[in-house]
N, CA, C and O atoms as a DFTB+ gen file, in Angstrom:
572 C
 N C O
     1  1      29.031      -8.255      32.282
     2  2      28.968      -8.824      30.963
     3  2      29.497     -10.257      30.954
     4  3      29.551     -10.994      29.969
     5  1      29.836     -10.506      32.059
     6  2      30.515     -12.088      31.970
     7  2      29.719     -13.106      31.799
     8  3      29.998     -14.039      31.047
     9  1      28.469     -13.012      32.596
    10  2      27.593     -14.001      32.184
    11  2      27.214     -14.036      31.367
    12  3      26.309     -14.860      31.504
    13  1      27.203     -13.569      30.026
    14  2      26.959     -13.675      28.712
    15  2      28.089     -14.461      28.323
    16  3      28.011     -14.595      27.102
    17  1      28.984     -14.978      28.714
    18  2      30.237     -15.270      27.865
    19  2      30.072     -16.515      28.137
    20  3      29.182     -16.772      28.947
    21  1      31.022     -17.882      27.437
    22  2      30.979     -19.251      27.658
    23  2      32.172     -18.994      28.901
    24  3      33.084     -18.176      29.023
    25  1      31.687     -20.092      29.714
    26  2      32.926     -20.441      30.557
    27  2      34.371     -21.218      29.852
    28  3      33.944     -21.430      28.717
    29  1      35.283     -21.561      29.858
    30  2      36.344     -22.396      29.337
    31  2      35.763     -23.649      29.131
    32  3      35.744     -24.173      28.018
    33  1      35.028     -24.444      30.676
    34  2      34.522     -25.728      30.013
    35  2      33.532     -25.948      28.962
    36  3      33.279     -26.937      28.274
    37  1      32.930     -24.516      29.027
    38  2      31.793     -24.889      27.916
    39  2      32.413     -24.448      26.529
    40  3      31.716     -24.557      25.520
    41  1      33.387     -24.073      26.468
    42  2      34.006     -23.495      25.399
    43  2      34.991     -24.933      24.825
    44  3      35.129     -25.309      23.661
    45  1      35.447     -25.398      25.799
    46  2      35.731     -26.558      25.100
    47  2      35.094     -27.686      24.944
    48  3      35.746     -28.610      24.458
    49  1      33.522     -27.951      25.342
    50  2      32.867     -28.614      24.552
    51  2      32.659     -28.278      23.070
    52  3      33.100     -28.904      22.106
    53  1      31.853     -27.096      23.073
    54  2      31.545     -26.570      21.369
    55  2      33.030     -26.002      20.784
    56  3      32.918     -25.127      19.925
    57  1      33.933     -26.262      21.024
    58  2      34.804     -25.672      19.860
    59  2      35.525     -26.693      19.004
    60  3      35.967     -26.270      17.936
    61  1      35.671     -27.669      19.229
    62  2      35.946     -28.164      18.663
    63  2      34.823     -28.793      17.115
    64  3      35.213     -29.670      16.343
    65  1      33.532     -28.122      17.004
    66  2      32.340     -28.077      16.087
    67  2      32.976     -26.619      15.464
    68  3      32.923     -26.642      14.234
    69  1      33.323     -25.872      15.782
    70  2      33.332     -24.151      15.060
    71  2      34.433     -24.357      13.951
    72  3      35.312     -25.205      14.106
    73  1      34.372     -23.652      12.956
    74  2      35.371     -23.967      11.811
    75  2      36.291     -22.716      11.944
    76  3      36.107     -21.545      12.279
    77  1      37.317     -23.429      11.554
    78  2      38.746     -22.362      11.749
    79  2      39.154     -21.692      10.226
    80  3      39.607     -22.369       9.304
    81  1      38.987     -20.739      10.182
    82  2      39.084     -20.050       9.078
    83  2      40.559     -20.195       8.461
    84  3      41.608     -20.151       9.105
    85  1      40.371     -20.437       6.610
    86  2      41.546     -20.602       6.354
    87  2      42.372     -19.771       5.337
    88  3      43.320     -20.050       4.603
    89  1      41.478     -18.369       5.629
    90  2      41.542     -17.442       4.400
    91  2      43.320     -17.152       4.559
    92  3      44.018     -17.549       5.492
    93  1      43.706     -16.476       3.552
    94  2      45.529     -15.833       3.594
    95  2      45.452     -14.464       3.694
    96  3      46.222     -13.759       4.346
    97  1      44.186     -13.968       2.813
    98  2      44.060     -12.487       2.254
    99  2      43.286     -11.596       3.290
   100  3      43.150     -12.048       4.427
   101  1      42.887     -10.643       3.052
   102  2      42.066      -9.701       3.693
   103  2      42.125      -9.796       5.217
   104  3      42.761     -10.708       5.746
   105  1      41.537      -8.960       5.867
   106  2      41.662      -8.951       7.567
   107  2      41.638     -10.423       8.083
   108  3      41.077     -11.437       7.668
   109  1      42.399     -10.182       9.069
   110  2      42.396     -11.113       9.938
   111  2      41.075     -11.699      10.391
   112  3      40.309     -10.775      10.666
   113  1      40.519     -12.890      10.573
   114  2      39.229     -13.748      11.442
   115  2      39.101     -13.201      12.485
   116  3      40.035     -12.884      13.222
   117  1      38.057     -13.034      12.673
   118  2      37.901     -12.447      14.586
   119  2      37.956     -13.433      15.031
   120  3      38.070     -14.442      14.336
   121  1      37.873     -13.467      16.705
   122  2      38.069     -14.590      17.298
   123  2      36.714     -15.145      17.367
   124  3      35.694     -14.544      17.706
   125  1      36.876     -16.818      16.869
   126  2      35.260     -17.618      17.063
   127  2      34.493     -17.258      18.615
   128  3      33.360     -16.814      18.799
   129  1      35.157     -17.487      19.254
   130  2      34.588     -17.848      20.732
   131  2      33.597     -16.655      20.817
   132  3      32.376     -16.779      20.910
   133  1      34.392     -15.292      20.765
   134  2      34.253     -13.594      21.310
   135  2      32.733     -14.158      20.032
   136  3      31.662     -14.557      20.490
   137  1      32.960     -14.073      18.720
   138  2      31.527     -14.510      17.664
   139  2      30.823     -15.351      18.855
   140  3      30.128     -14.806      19.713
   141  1      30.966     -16.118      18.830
   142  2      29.772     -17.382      19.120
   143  2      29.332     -16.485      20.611
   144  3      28.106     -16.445      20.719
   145  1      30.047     -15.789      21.733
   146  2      29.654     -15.316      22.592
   147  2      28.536     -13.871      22.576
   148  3      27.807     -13.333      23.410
   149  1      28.821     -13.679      21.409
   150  2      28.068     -12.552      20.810
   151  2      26.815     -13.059      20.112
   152  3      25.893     -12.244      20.156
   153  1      26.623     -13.871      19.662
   154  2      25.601     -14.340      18.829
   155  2      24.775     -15.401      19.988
   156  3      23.667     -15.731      19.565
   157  1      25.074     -15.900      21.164
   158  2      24.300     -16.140      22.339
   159  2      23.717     -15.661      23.067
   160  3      22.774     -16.124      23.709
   161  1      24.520     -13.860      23.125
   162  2      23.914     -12.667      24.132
   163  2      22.919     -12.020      23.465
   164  3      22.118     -11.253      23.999
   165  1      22.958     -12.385      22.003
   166  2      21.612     -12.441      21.243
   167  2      20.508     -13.023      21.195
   168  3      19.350     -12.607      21.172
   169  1      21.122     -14.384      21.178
   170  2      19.497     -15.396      20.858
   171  2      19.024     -15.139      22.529
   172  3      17.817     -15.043      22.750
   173  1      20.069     -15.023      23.769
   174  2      19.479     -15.223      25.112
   175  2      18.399     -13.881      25.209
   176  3      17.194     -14.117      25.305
   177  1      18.867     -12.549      25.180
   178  2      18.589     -11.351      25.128
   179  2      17.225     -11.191      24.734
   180  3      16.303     -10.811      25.456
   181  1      17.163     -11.572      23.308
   182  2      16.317     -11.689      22.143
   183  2      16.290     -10.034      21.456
   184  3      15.268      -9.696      20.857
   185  1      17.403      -9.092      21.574
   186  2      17.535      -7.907      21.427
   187  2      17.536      -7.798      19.796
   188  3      17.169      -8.824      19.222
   189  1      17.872      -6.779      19.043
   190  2      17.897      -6.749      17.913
   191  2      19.306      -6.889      17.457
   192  3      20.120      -6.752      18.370
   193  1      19.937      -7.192      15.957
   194  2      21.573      -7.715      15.870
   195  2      21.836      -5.901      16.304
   196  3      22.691      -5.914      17.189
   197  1      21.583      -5.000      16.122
   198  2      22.179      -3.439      16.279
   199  2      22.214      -3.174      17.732
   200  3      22.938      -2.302      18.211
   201  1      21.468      -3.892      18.402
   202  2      21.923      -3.188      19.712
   203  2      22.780      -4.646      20.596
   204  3      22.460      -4.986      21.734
   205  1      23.383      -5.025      20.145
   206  2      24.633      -5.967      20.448
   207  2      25.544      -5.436      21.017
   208  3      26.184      -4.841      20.149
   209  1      25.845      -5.341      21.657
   210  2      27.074      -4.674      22.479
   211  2      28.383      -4.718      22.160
   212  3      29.059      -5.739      22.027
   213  1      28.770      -3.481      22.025
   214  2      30.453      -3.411      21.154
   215  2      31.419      -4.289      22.005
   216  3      32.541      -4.451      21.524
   217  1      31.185      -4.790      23.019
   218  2      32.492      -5.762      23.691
   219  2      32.245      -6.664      22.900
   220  3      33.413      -6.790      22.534
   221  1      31.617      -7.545      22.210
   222  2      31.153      -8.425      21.252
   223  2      32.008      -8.082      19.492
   224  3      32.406      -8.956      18.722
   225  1      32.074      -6.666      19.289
   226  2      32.508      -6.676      17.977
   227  2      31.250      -5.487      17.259
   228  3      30.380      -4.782      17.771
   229  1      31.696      -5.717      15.893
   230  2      30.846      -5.187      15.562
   231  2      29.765      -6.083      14.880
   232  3      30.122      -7.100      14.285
   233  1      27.957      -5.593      14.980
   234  2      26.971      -6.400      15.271
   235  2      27.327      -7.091      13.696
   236  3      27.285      -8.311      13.852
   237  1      27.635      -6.783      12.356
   238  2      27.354      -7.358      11.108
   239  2      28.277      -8.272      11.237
   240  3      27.702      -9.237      10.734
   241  1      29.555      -8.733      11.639
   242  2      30.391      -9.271      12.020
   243  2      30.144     -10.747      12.629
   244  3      30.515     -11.889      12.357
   245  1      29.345     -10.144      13.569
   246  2      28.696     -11.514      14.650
   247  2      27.164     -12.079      13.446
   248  3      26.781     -13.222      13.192
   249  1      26.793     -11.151      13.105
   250  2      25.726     -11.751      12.438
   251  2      25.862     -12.504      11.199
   252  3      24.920     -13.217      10.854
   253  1      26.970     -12.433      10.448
   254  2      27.905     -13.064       9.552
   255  2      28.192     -14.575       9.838
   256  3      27.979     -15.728       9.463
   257  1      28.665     -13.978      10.532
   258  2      29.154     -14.979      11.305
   259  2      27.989     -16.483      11.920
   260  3      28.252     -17.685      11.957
   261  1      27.084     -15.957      12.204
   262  2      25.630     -16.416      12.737
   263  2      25.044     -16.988      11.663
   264  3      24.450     -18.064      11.734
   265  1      25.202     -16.150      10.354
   266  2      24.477     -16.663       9.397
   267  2      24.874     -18.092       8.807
   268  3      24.130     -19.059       8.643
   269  1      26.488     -17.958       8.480
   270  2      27.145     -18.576       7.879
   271  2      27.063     -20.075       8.638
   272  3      26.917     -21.117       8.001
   273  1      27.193     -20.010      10.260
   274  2      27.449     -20.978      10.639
   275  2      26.332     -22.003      10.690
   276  3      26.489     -23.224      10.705
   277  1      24.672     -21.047      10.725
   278  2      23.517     -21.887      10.528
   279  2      23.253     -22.179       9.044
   280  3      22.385     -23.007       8.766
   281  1      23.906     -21.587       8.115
   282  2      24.105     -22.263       7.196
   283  2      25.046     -23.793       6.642
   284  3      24.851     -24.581       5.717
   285  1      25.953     -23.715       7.565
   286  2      27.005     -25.273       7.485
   287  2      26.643     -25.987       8.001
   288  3      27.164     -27.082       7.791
   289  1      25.251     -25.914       9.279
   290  2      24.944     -26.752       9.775
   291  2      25.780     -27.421      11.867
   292  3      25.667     -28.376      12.636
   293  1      26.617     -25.904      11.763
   294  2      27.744     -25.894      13.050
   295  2      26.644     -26.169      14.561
   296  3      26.890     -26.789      15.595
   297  1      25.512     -25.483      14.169
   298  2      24.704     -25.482      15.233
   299  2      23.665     -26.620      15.604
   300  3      23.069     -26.800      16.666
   301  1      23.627     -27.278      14.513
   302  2      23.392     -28.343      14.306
   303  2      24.444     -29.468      15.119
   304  3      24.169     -29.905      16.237
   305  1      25.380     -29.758      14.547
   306  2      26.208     -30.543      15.331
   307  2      26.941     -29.771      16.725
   308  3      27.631     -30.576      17.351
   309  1      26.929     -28.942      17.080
   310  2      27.195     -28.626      18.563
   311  2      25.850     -29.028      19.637
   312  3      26.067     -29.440      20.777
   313  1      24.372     -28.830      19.060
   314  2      23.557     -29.346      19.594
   315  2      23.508     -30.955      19.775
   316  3      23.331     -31.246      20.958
   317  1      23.593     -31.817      19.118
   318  2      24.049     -33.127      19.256
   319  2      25.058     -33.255      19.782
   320  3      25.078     -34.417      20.188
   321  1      26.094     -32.686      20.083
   322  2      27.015     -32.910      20.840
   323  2      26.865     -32.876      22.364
   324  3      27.291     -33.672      23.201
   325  1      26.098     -31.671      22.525
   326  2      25.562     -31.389      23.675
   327  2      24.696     -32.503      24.194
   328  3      24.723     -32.874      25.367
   329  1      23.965     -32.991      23.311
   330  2      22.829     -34.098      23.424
   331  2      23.310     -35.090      23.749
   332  3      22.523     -35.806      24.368
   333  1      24.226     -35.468      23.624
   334  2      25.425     -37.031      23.552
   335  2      26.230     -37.007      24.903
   336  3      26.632     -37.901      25.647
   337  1      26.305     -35.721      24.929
   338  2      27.068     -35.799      26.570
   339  2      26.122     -35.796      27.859
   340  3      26.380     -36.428      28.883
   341  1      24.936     -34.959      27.660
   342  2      23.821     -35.168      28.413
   343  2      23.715     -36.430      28.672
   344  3      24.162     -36.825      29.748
   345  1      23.161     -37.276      27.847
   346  2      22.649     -38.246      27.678
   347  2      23.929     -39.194      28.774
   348  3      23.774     -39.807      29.830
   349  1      24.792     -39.014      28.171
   350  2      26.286     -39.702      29.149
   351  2      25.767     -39.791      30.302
   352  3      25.280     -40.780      30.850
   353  1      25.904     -38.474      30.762
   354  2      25.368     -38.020      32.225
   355  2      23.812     -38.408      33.181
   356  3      23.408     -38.282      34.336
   357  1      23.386     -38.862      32.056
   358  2      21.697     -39.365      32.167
   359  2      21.286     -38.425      32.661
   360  3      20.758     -38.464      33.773
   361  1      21.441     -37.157      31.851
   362  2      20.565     -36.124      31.896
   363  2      19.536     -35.826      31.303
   364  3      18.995     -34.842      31.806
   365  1      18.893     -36.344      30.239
   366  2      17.796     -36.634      29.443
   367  2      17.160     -37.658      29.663
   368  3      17.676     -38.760      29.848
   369  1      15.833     -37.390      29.671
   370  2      14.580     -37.703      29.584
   371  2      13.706     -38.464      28.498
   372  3      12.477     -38.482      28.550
   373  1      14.402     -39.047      27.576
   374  2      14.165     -38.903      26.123
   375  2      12.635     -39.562      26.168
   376  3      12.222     -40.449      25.422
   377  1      11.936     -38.929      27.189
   378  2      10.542     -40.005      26.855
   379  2       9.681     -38.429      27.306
   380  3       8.452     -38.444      27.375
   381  1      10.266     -37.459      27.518
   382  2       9.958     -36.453      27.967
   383  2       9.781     -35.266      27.097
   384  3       9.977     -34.142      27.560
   385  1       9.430     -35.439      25.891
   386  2       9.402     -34.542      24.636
   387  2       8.337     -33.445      24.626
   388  3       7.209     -33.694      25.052
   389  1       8.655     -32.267      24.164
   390  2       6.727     -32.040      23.850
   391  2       7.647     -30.280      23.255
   392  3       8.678     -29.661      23.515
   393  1       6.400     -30.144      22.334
   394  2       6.664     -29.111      21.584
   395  2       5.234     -27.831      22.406
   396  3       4.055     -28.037      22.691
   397  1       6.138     -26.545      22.538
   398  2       4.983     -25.928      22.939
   399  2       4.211     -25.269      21.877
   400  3       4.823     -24.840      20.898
   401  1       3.226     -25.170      21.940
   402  2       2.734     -24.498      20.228
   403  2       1.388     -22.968      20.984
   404  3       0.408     -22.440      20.460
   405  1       2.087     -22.760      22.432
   406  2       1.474     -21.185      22.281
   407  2       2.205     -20.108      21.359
   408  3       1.702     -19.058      20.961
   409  1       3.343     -20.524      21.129
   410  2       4.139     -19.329      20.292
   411  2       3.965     -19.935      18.622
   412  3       4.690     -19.759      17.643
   413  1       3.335     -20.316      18.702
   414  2       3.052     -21.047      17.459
   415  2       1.675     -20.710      16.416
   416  3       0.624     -21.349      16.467
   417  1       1.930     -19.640      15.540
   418  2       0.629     -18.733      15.108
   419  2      -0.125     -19.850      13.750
   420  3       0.285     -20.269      12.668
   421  1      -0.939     -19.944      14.257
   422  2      -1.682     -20.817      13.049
   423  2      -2.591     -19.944      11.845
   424  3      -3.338     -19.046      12.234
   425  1      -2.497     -20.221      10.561
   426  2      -3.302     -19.307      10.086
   427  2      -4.690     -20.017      10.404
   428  3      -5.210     -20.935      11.039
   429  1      -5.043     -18.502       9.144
   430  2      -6.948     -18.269      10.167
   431  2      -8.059     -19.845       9.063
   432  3      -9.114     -20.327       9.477
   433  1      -7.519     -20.159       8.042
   434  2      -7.972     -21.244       7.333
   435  2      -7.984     -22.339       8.517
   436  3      -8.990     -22.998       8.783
   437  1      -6.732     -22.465       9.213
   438  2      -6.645     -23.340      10.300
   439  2      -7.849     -23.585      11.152
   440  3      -8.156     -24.700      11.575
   441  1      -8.662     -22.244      11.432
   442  2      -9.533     -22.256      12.430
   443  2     -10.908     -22.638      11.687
   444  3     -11.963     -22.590      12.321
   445  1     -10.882     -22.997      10.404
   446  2     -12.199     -23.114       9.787
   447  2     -12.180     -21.772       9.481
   448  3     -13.152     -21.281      10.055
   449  1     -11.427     -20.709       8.721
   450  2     -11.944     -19.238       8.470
   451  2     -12.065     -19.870       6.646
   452  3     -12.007     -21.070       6.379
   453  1     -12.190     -19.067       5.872
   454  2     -11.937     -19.096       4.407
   455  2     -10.866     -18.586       4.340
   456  3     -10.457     -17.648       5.024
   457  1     -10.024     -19.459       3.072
   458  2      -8.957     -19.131       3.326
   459  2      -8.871     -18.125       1.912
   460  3      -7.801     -17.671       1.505
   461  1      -9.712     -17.962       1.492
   462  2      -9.400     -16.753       0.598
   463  2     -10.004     -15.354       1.193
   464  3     -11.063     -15.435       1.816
   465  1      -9.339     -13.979       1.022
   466  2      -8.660     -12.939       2.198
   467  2      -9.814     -11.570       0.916
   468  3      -9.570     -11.293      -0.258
   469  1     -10.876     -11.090       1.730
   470  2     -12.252     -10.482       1.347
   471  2     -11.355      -9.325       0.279
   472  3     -10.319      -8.786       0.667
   473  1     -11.883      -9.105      -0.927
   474  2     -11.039      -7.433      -1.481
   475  2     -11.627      -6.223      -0.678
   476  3     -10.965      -5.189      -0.588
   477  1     -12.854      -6.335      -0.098
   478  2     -13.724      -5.408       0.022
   479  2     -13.042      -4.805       2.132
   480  3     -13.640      -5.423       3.012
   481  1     -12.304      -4.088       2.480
   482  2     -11.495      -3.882       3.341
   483  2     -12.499      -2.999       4.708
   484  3     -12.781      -3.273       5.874
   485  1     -12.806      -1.787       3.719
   486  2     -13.255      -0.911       4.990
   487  2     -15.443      -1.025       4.131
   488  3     -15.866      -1.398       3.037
   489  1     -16.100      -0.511       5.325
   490  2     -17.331      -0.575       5.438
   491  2     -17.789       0.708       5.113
   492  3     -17.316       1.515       5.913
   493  1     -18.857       1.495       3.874
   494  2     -19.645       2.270       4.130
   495  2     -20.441       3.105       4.932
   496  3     -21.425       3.539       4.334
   497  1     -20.330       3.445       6.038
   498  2     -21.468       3.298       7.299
   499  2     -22.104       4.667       7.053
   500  3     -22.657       5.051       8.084
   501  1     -22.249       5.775       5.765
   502  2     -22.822       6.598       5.440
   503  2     -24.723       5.854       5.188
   504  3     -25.152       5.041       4.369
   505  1     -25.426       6.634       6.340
   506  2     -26.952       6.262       6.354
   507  2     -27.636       7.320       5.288
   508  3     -27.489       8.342       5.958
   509  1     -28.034       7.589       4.547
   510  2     -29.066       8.288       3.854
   511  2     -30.406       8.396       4.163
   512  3     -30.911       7.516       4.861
   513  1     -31.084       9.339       3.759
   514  2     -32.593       9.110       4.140
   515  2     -33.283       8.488       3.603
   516  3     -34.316       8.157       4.185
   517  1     -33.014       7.989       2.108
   518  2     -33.742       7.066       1.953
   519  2     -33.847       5.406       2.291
   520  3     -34.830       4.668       2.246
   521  1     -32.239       5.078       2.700
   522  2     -32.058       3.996       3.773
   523  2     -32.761       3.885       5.057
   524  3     -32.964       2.886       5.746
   525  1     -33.079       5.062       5.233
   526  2     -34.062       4.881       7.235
   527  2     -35.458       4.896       6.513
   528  3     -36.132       4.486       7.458
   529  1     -36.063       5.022       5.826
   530  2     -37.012       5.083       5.389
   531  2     -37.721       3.441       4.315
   532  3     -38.828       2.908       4.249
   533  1     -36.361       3.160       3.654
   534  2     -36.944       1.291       3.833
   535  2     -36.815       0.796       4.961
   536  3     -37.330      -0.321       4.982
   537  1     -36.300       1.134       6.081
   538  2     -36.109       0.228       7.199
   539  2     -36.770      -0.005       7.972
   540  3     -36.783      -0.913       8.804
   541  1     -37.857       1.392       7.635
   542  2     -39.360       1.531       8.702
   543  2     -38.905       2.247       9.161
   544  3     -39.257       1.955      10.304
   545  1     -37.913       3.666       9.348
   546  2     -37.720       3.996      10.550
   547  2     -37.648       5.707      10.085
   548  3     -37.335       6.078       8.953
   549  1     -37.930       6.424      10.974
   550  2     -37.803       7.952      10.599
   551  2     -36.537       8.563      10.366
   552  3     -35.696       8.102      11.138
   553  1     -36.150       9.305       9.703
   554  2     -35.125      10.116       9.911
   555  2     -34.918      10.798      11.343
   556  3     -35.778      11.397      11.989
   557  1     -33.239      10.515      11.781
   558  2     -32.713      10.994      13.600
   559  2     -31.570      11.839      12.742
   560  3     -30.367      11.574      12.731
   561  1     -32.221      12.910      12.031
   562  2     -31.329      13.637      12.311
   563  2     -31.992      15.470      11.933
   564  3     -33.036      15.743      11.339
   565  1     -31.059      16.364      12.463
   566  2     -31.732      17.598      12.169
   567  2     -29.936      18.818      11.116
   568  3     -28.709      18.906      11.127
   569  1     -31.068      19.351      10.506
   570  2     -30.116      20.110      10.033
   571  2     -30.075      21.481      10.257
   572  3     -29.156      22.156       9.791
């Protein structure tokens, strides 16, 4: 399970972006790091938040947690941070961009379809005899 976890150096790049809780009341904060290490073995995984692994906590906890922080925008500035030190390092490419767009579902208007969606769902395919009989064709069947 370790390789799911941040190392120390990488832990002290992004922590200083994570917000330190300043509540008085109710339970104690879990620890950020053990969160943020839990909510990575996620996005890496791509598993569902329920099957998160209890060394992590419990999954609503981390996902709380997940929510809140892509809501303040934390992941946001730890990514630029990351970006800024790269860049230090002349590890970026910045001429090297490109978005992949196979995972990228286009609707069907996109393709030239109509984009208004038929009411009429399933097909009739009951033949009658008097249907084979405009068609030119004999009745194929016996009773």
């Amino acid at each position: 399970m370790i390789r799911h976890r941040l190392t120390d150096e990488q832990w002290f790049v992004v922590s200083p972006f994570i917000p330190v809780s300043t509540a008085r009341t109710g339970r104690p904060s879990r620890d950020p790091r053990e969160m943020l290490d839990g909510i990575l073995w996620i996005l890496n995984s791509g598993a569902a938040w329920r099957d998160l692994p209890d060394a992590f906590g419990p999954w609503e906890t981390v996902y709380y947690y997940f929510a809140s922080w892509q809501r303040t925008g934390v992941f946001e500035h730890i990514l630029q941070a990351l970006q800024v030190k790269l860049d230090e390092n002349g590890k970026i490419d910045w001429s090297a961009w490109c978005v992949d767009g196979t995972s990228i579902r286009a609707s069907r208007a996109a393709g030239g379809a109509s984009k208004k969606v038929s009411i009429r769902t399933s097909w009739n395919l009951t033949i009658t005899p008097w249907d084979t009989a405009a068609a030119g064709s004999a009745a194929r069947f016996t009773s």
